[in-house]
Every structure is written in C-alpha cells, then in structure tokens.
VOPA-130820 format. One line per field, with one value per residue: residue number from 1; x, y, z of N, C-alpha, C in turn. Coordinates in nm, 2 decimals. Layout:
N
pos	(NUM, ...)
neast	(X, ...)
nnorth	(Y, ...)
nup	(Z, ...)
caeast	(X, ...)
canorth	(Y, ...)
caup	(Z, ...)
ceast	(X, ...)
cnorth	(Y, ...)
cup	(Z, ...)
//
This chain:
160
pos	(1, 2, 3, 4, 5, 6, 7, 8, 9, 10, 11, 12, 13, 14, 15, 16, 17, 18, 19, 20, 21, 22, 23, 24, 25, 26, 27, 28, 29, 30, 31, 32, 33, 34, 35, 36, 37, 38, 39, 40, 41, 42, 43, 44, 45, 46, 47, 48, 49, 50, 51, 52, 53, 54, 55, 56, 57, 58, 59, 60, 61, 62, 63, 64, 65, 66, 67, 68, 69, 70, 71, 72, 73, 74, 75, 76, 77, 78, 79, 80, 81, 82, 83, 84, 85, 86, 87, 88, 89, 90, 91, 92, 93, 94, 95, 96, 97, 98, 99, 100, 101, 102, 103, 104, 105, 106, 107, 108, 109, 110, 111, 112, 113, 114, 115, 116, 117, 118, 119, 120, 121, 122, 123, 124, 125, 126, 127, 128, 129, 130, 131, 132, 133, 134, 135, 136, 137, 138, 139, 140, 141, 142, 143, 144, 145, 146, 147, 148, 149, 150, 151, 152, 153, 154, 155, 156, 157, 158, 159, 160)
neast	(-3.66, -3.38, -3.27, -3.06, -3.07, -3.25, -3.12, -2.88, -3.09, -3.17, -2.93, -2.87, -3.02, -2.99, -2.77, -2.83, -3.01, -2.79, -2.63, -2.87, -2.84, -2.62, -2.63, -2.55, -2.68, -2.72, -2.46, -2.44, -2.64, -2.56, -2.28, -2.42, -2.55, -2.37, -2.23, -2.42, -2.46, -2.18, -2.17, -2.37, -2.27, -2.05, -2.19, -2.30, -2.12, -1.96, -2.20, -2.16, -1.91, -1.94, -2.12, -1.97, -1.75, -1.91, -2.03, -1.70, -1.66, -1.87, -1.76, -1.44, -1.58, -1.70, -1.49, -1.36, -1.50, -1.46, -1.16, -1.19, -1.30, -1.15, -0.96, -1.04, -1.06, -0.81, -0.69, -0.89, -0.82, -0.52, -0.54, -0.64, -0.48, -0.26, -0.37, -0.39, -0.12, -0.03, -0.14, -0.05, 0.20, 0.17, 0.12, 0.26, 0.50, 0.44, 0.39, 0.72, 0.74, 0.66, 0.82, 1.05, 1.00, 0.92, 1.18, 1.33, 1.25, 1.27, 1.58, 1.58, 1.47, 1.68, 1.90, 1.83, 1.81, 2.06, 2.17, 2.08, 2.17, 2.38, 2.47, 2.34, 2.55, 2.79, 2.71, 2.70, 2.95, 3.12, 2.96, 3.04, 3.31, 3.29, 3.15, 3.39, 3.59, 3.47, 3.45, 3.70, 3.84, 3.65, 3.66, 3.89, 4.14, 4.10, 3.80, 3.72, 3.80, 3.65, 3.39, 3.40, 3.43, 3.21, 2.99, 3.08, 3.00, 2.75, 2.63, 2.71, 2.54, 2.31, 2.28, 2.33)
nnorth	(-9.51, -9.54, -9.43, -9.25, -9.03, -8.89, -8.96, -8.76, -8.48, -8.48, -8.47, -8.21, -8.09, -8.11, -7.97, -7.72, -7.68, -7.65, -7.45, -7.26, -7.26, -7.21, -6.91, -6.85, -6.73, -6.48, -6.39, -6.32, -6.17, -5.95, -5.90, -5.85, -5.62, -5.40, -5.43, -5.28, -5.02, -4.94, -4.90, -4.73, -4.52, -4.44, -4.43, -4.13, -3.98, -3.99, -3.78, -3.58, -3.49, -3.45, -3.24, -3.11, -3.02, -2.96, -2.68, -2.55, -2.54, -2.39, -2.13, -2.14, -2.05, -1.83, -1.65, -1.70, -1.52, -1.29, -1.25, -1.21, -0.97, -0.83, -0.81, -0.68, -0.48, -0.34, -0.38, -0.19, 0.03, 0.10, 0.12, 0.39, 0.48, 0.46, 0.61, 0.85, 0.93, 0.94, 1.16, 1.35, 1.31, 1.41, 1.70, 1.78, 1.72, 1.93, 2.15, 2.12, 2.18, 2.47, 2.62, 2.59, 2.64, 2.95, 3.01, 2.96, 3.19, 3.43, 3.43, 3.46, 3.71, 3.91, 3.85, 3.93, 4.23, 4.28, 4.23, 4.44, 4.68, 4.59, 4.67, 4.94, 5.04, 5.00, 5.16, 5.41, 5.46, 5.42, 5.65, 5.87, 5.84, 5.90, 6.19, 6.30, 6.24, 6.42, 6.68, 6.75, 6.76, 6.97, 7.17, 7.34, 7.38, 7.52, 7.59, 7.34, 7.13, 7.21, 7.15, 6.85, 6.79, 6.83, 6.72, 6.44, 6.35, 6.45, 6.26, 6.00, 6.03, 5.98, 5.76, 5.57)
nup	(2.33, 2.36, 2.18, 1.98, 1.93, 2.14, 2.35, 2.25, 2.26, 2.56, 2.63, 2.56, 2.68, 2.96, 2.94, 2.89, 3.12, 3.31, 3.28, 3.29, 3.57, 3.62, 3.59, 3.30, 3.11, 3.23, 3.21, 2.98, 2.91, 3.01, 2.94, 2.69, 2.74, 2.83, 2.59, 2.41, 2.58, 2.56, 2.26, 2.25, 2.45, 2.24, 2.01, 2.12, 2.17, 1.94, 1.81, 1.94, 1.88, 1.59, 1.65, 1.76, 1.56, 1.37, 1.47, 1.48, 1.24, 1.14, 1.26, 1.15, 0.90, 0.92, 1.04, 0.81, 0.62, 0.76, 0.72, 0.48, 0.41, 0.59, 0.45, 0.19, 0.26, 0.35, 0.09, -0.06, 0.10, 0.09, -0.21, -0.23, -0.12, -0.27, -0.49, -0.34, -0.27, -0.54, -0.69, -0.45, -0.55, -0.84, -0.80, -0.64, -0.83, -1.05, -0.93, -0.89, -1.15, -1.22, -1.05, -1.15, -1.41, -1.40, -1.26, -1.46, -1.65, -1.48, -1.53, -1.79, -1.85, -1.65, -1.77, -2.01, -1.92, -1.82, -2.08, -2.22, -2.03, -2.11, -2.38, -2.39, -2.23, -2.40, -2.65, -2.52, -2.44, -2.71, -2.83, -2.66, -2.76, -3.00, -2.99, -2.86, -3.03, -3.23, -3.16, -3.06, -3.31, -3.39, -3.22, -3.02, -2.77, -2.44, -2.45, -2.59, -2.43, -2.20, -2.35, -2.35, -2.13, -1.99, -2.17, -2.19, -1.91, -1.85, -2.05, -1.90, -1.73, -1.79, -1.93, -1.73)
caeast	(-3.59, -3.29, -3.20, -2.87, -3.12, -3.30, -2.95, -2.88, -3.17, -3.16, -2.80, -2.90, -3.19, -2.89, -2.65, -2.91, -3.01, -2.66, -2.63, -2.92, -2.82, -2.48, -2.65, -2.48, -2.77, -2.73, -2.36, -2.41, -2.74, -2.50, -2.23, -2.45, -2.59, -2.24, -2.16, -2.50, -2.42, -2.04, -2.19, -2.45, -2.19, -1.99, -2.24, -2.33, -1.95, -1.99, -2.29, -2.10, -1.80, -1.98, -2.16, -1.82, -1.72, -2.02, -1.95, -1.57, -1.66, -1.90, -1.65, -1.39, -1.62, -1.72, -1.34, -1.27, -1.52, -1.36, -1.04, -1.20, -1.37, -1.06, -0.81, -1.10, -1.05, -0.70, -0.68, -0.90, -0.70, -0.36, -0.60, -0.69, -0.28, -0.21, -0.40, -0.36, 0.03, -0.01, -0.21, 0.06, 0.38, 0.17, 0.07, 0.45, 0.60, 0.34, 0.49, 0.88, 0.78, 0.58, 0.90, 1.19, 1.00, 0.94, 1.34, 1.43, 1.21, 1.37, 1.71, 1.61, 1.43, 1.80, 1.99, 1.77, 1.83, 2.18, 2.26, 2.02, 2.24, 2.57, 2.42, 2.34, 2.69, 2.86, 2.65, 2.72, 3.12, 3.08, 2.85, 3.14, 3.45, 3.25, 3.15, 3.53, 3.66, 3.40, 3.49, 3.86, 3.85, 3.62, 3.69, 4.06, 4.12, 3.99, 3.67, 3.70, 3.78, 3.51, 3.26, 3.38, 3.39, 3.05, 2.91, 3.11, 2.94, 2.61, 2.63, 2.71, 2.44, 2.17, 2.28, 2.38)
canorth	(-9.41, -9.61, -9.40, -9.13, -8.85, -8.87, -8.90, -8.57, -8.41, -8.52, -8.43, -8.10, -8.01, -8.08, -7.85, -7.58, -7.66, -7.61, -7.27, -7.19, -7.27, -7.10, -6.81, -6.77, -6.61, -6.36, -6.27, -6.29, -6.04, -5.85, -5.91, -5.76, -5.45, -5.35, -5.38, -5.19, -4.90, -4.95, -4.87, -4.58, -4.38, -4.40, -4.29, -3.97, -3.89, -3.92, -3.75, -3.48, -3.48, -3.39, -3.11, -2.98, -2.99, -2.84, -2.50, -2.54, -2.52, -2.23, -2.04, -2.08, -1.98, -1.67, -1.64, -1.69, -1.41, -1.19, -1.25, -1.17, -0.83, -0.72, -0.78, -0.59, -0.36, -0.32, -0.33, -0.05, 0.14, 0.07, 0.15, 0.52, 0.52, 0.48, 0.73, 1.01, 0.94, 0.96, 1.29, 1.42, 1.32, 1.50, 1.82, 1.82, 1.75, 2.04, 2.26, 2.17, 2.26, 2.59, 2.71, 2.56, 2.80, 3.07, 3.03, 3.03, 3.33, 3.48, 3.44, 3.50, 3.85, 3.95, 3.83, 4.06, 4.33, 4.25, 4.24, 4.62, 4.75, 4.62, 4.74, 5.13, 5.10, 4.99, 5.29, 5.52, 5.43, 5.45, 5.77, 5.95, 5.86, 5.94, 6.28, 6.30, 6.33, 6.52, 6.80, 6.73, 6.83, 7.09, 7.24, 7.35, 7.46, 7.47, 7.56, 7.22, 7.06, 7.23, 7.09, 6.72, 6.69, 6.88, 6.59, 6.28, 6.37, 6.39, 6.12, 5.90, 6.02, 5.97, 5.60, 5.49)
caup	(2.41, 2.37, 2.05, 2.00, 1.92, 2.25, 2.47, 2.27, 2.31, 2.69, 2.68, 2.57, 2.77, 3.07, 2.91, 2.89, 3.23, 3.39, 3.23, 3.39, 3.68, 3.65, 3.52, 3.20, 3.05, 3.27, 3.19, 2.86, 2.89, 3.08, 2.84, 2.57, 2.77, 2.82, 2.44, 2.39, 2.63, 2.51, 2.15, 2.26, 2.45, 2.12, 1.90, 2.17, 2.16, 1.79, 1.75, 2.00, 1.79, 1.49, 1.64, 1.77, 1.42, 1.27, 1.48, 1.43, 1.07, 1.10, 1.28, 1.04, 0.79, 1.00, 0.99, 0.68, 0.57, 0.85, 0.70, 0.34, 0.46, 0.62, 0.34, 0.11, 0.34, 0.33, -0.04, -0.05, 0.18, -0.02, -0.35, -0.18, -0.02, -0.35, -0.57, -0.26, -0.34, -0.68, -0.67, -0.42, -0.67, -0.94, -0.76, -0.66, -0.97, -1.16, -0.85, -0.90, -1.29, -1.25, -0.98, -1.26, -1.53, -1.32, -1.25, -1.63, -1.69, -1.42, -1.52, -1.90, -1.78, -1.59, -1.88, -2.12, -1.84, -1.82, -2.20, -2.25, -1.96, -2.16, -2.52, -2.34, -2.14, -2.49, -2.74, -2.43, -2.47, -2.83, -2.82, -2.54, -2.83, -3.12, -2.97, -2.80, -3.16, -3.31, -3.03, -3.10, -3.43, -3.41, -3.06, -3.02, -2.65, -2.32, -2.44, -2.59, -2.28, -2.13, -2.37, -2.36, -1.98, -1.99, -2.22, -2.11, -1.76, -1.88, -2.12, -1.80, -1.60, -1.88, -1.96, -1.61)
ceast	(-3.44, -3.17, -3.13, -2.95, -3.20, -3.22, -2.95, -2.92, -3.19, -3.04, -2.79, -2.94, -3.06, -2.84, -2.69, -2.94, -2.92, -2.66, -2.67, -2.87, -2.70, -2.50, -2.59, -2.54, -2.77, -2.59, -2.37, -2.55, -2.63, -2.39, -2.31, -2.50, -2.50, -2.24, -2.28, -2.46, -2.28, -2.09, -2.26, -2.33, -2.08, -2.02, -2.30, -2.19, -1.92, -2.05, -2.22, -1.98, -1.85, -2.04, -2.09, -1.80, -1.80, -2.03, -1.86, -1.58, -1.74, -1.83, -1.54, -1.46, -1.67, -1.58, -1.32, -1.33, -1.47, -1.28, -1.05, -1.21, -1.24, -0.93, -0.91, -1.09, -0.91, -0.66, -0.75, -0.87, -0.58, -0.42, -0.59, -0.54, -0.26, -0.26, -0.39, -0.19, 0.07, -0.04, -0.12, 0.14, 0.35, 0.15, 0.25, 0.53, 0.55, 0.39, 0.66, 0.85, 0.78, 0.75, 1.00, 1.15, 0.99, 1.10, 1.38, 1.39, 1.23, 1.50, 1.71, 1.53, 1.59, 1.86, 2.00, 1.84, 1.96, 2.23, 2.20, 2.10, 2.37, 2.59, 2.41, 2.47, 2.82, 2.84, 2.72, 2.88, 3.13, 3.03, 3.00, 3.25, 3.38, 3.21, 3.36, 3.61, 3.61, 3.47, 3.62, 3.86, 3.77, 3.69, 3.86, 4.06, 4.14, 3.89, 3.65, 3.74, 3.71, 3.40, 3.27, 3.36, 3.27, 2.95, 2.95, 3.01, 2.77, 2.60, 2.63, 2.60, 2.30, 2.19, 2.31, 2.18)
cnorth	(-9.44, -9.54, -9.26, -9.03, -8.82, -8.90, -8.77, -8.47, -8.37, -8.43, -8.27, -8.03, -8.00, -7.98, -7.69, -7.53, -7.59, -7.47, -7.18, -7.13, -7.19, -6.98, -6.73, -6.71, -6.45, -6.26, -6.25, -6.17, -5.93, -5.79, -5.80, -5.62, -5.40, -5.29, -5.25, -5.07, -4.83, -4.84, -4.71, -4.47, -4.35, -4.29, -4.15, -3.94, -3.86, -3.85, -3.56, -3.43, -3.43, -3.26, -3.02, -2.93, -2.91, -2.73, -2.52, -2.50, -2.40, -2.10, -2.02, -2.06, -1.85, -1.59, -1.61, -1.58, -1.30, -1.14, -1.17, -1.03, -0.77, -0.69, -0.73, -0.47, -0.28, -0.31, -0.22, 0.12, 0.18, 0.13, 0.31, 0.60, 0.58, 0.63, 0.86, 1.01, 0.98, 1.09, 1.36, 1.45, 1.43, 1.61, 1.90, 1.84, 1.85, 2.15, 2.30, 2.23, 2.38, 2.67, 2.67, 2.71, 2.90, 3.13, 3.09, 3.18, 3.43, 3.53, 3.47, 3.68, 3.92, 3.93, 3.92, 4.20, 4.37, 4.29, 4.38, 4.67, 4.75, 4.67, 4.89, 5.13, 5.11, 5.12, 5.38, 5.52, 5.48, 5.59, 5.89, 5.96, 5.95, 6.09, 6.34, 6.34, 6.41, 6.65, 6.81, 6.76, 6.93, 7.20, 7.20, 7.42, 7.45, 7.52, 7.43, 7.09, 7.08, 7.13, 6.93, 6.68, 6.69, 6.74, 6.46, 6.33, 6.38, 6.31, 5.97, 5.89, 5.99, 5.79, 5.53, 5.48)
cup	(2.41, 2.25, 2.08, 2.02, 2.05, 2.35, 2.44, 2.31, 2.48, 2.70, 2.67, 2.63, 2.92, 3.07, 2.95, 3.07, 3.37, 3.34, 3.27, 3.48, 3.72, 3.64, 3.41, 3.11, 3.07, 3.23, 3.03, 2.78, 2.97, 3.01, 2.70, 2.61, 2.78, 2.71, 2.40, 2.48, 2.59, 2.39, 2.18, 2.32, 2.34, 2.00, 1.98, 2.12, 2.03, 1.74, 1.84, 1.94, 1.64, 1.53, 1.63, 1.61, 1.36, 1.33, 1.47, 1.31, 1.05, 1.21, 1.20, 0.92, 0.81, 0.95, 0.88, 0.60, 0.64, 0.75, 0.58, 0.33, 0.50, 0.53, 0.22, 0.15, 0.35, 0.20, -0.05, 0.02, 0.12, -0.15, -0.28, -0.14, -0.10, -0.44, -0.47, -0.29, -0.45, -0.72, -0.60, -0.51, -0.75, -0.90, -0.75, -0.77, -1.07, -1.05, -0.88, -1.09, -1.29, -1.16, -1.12, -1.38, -1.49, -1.29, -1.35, -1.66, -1.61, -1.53, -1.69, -1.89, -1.76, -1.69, -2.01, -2.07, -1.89, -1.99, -2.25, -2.22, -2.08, -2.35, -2.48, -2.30, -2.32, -2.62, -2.64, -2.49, -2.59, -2.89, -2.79, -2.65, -2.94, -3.13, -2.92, -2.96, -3.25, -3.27, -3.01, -3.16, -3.47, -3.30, -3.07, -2.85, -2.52, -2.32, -2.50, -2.53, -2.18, -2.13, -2.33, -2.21, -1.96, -2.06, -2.21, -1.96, -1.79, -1.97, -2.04, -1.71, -1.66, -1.94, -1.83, -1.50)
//
C-alpha cells in the first residue's frame, strides 16, 4: 500500500470526491446544456434564416418574371407604336403626294387654258389686222369703215 500508484489513485479518488462535493459536475452539465441550447437556438435561427431566404428568393424570382412580362409587354407596345406610326407617315406622305400632283395638274391644266386663251387672243389680233387690210385695200370709204368696225366687233365677241 506503501507504493506511488496507490497515493495516486487515493489521491485521485479525493480529487474526484471534492468535485463532487463542490458540484462541479453539475456546472459543467450545466455548462454544456447552455452550449447545447446556445447551439440549437443557432441552428433554428439558421434553419429560420434560410427559409427567409428561400421566399426572398422566390419573390425575386416572381419579380423578376414580372419585370420580364412587363418589359415584353412594353416592347410590344413600342413594336405596335411603332408600325401604327409608320403606317400613319405613309398614309400621310401618299396623301402630301396625291395633293402635290393634283396641284401640278392643276396648274398644268390653267397653263394649257392660259396659253389656248393667249394663242385665240393672238390669231384673233392677227385675224382683226389681216382682215383690217384686206378691207383697206378693197373697201374705200365709210362703207369700209362700216365693214371693219362690223367685224373687229364680232371678231372680239367670238374669240373672247
């Protein structure tokens, strides 16, 4: 009994004893239920933190097809803007043509008019002298001042 390993053992069996007695079993079961409850409300708050995230995430993916849907939606709006604009310009610009030729054919119509009128007013003129000296050198008078006023006067009222 006299030997080291049976003081130890002795001196052990004390140590354990006092510990008892202090109850350090107890803080160190208490000690570890802590860390264990410590740990569990971590992993809920984690396991709660991921859920958050996993609707966060399928909201912005709701979103993000929102977002997709309404800018398909708006290019086909802009696409429709567009071709009703385009279809206006051309309706317009096949309008300012059809009035522009209708103008010229106008104003080449009047111009025709215009240059008939100054072709009959110019023969008439022409017609009026060319009778004027016929009736001059035949007609001596005032019966040949009868005749010329008689046919300058209707000569004017048949060309005018």
């Amino acid at each position: 009994m006299l030997e080291t390993e049976n003081w130890v053992a002795i001196a052990f069996l004390c140590f354990l004893g006092l510990l008892a007695y202090l109850g350090a079993h107890r803080k160190m079961i208490d000690a570890i239920d802590r860390r264990q409850a410590r740990i569990k409300s971590e992993l809920e708050q984690a396991h709660r933190l991921r859920e958050e995230a996993q609707a966060l995430l399928g909201e912005f993916q709701r979103k993000a097809r929102e977002a997709e849907n309404e800018a398909q939606a708006i290019m086909a709006g802009a696409k429709a803007e567009a071709e009703r604009l385009t279809a206006e310009a051309k309706s317009r610009a096949e309008d300012f043509v059809a009035r522009r030729t209708k103008m010229a054919e106008t104003k080449i119509a009047q111009a025709e008019a215009q240059a008939v009128a100054d072709v009959r007013s110019a023969a008439a003129e022409a017609a009026v002298a060319a009778a004027e000296k016929i009736l001059a050198t035949s007609a001596k008078g005032k019966i040949a001042e009868d005749l010329l006023a008689r046919g300058i006067a209707e000569l004017k009222q048949k060309f005018n």
